[in-house]
N, C-alpha and C positions, 0 to 999 in steps of 0.2 A: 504493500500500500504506500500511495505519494501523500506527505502531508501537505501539498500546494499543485495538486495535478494542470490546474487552470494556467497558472504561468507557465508551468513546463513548455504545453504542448503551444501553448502563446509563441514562446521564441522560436519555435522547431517549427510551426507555421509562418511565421514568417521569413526564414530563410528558404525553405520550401516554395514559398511564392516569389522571390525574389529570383531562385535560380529558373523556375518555370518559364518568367517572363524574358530571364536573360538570355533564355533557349526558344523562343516566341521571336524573340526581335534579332534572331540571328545572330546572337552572341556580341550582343553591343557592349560597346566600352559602361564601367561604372559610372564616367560623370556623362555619357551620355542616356545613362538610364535615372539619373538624377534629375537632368534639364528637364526630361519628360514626366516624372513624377512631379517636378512644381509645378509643372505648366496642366497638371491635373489631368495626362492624359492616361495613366494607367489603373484602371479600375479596380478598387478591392484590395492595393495597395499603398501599407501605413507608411513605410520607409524601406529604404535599399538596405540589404544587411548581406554585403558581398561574400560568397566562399570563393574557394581557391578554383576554376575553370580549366580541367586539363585539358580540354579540346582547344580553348583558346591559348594556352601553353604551346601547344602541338602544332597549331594555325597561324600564329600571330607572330611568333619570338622574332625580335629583330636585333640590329648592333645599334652598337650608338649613336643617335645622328649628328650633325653638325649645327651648329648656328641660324637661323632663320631669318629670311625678311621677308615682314608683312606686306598684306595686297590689299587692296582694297576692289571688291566685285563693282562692274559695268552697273551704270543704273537701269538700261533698259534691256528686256529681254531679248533674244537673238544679236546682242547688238556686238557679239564675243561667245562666238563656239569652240569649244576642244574638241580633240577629237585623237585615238589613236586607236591603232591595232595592236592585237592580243594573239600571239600562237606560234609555230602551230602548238596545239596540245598532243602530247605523246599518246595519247588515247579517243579515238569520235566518241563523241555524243550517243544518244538515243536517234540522233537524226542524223546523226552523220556528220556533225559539227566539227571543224577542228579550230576554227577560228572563233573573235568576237571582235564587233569593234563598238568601243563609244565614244557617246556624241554628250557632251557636257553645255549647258547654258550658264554664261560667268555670273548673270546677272541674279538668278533663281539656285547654281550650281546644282540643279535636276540631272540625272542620266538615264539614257536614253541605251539599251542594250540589244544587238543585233549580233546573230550565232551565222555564220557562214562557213558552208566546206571551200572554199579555196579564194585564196587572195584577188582575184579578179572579179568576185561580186563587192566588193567594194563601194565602186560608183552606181552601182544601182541602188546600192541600198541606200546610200545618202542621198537619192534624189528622192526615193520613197519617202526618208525623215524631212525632207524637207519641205515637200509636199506637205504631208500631214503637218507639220509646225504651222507654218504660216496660215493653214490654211484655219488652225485652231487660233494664233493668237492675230491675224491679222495684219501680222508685221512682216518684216522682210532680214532673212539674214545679212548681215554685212561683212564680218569678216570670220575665215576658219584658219582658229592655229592647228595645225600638227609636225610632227617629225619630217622628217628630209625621205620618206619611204617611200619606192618607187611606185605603188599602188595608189600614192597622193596626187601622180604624175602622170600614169601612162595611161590610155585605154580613153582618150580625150576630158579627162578630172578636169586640168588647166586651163582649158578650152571652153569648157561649161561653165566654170566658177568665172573665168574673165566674161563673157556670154550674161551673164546673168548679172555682172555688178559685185560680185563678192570677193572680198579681198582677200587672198590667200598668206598668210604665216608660215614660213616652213623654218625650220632651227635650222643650225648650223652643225652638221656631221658632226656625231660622235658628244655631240652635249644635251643631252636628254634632257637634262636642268631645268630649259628654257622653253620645254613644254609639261613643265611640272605638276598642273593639276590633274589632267588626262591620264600621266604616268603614275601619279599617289594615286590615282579612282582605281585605275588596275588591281593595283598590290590591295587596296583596299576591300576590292573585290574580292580578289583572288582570296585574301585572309578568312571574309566573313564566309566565304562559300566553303573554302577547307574546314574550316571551324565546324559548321553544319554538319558537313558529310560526314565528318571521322565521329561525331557525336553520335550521327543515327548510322553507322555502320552502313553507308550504302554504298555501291562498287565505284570506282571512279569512274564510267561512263556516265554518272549522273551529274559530273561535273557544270555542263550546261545549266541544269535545273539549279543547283546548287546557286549560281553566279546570278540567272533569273534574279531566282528569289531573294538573294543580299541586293541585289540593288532594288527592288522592290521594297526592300527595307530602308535601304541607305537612304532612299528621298523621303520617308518618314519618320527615321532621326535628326537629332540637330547637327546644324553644321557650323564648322566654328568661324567660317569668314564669314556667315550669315548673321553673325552674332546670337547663335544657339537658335535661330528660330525655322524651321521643317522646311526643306528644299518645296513638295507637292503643294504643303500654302501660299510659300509664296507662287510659285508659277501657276497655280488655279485660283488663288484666292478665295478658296474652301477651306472647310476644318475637316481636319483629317482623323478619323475614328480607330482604334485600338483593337476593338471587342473583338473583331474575328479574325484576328491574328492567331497563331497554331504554331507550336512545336516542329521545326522542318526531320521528316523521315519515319513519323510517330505513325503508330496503328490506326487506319478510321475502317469503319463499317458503315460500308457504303450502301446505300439502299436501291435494292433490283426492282421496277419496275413490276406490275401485274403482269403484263402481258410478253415478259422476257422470263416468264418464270414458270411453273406447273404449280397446282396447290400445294404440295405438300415437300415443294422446294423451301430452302431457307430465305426468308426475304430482303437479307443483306452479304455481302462479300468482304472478306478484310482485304483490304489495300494499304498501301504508305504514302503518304500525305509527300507531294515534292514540289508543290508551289503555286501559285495566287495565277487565277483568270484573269483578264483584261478586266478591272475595275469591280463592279460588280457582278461577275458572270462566273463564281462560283471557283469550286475550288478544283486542282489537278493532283489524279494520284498514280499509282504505280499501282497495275495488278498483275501482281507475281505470276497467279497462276495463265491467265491465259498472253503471258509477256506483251501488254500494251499499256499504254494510256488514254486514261477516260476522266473527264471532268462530271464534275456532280456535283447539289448544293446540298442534299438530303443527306447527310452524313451525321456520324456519329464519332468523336476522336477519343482515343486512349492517349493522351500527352507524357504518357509514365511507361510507355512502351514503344520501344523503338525499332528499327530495320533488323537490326543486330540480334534484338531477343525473339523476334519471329519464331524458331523452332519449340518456343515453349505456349505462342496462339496458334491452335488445332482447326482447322473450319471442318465445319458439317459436312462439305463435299468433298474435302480431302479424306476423312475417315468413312465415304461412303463409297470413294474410288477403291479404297485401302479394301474395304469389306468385300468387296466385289472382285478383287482380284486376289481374293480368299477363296472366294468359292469358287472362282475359276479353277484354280489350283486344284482343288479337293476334286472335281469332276474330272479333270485331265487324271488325277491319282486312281480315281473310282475303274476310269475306261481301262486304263494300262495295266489292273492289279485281274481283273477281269479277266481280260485277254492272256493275261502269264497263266492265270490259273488253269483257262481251257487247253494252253498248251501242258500242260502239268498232267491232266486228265488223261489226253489223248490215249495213252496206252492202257489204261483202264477199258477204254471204252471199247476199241480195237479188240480187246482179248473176247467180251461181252458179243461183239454183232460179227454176223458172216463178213471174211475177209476182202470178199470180190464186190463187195457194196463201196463205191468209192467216201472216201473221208475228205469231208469238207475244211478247208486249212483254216484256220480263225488268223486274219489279218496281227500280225503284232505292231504293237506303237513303238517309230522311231525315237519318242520320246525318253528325255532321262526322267527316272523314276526318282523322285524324293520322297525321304521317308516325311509324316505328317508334321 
């Protein structure tokens, strides 16, 4: 017996929900799960009360850095885009990704993620984003920095961007420095997405989903040249909501449809949660068993179970495939024990009926026989 049970479980709930949401927002730094806490956006939560995070040990570890100078962001939006490429990655994707590139706004520092299998879709997809930009905020890009990389260059990039009015920035070979935000949003990436993964144990082909979803995060944490206040606000001038945020790689039970189902089928599936639909349209998961992915908002999530502990959630159709090729088994045993035994008889029977009566041969199973 406790003689103060109430406080106990008091502290131990609160660190419990601290590390929950730390693992919700894709393993965000402490003071940036602070900012958010004052700013009264995490629900149900009294104070941060940090444990030690060995995925972000694992994800994150860097050297020293150097010395800093401050910037201060564009005032209008598009009026200063980053932008670099990412890869290749030693591993594709689920889609066959080996690339990413992003496209940063100085003014909102919003990113913008696109997955490509080879460095010459490049300039299509930045006329795709650009499209869609302007066409959302009305405005006109004016100038794009990135690296001296010949994908910035070849395939008519240079020829569009002079065409169109936009001023191109290219650094100067071999100083990455001087396209510094585009290069920190990488590694930034790249951390929150490794963090993720090696937390929910899922293969490194989920690498894409991974990086999706951290940046999906990144523009709903604070940012510090913003002066802590949410990349998504500023550049829609909305408020940005928390509640259906989720654990990346966790168990959900996904709900089957009537009419994809028989009665006496189970009415949902376990899958693994791998990352946020286009705004409001629901969530993306991972169904192991039949290798695809399928969006759904009808779910149901396990946050306290993850990719990695899988072999100890059983689903009803897995132990009903199991049953089934039980009894398969026992009938292929039945036929073949059968068959040995009439050859066993044979000369019993023989000795019994007239000799000139021909003997009917009982087929034997090429089967191996296992005992039960």
């Amino acid at each position: 017996m406790t003689s103060c049970p109430r406080d106990t479980i008091a502290v131990a709930d609160t660190s419990t929900d601290t590390s929950l949401w730390h693992r919700r927002l894709g393993h965000m730094s402490e003071k940036g799960m602070k900012m958010l806490l004052s700013k009264g956006k995490l629900p149900k939560l009294k104070s941060i009360d940090f444990d030690m995070c060995e995925s972000c040990i694992l994800g994150k570890q860097k050297k020293v850095s150097f010395l800093k100078t401050g910037r201060t962001p564009k005032a209008k939006k598009l009026e200063l885009v980053h932008t670099d490429l990412w890869g290749p990655s030693p591993v594709a994707s689920l889609g066959g990704s080996r690339y990413y590139i992003t496209f940063i706004d100085d003014s909102s520092r919003k990113v913008w993620v696109y997955f490509l299998k080879n460095k010459s879709d490049v300039f299509e997809t930045f006329k795709k984003w650009k499209a869609m930009v302007e066409t959302e905020t009305g405005l006109r890009i004016k100038c794009l920095r990135s690296d001296n990389g010949g994908e910035y260059i070849d395939g008519g990039f240079s020829e569009y961007c002079a065409a169109q009015g936009i001023r191109m920035e290219k650094t100067i070979p071999g100083t990455p420095q001087q396209n510094g935000v585009a290069e920190r949003m990488n590694r930034t990436l790249n951390e929150r997405a490794r963090s993720m993964r090696l937390h929910a144990g899922l293969p490194k082909t989920f690498w894409a989903d991974a990086v999706s979803t951290a940046a999906y995060l990144i523009n709903r944490g604070p940012s510090v040249p913003m002066e802590f206040r949410l990349p998504e606000e500023v550049w829609s001038g909305k408020e940005v909501k928390f509640s259906h945020l989720k654990v990346f790689g966790c168990v959900s039970y996904v709900h089957i449809d009537s009419d994809a189902r028989s009665k006496l089928d189970a009415k949902s599936k376990i899958c693994f949660f791998i990352g946020y639909g286009d705004e409001k349209f629901g969530y993306r998961f991972w169904d192991e068993q039949n290798r695809k992915i399928i969006r759904s908002r009808n779910v149901i999530f396990n946050e306290q179970v993850m990719y990695k502990d899988r072999s100890t959630v059983v689903s009803d159709a897995t132990e009903i495939d199991h049953k089934k090729s039980e009894f398969v088994n026992l009938d292929e045993l039945t036929e073949s024990t059968v068959q040995k035994g009439g050859e066993e008889d044979k000369e019993n029977v023989n000795s019994q009926v007239d000799l000139s009566t021909p003997v009917v041969e009982v087929r034997r199973s090429s089967r191996n026989i296992r005992p039960p």
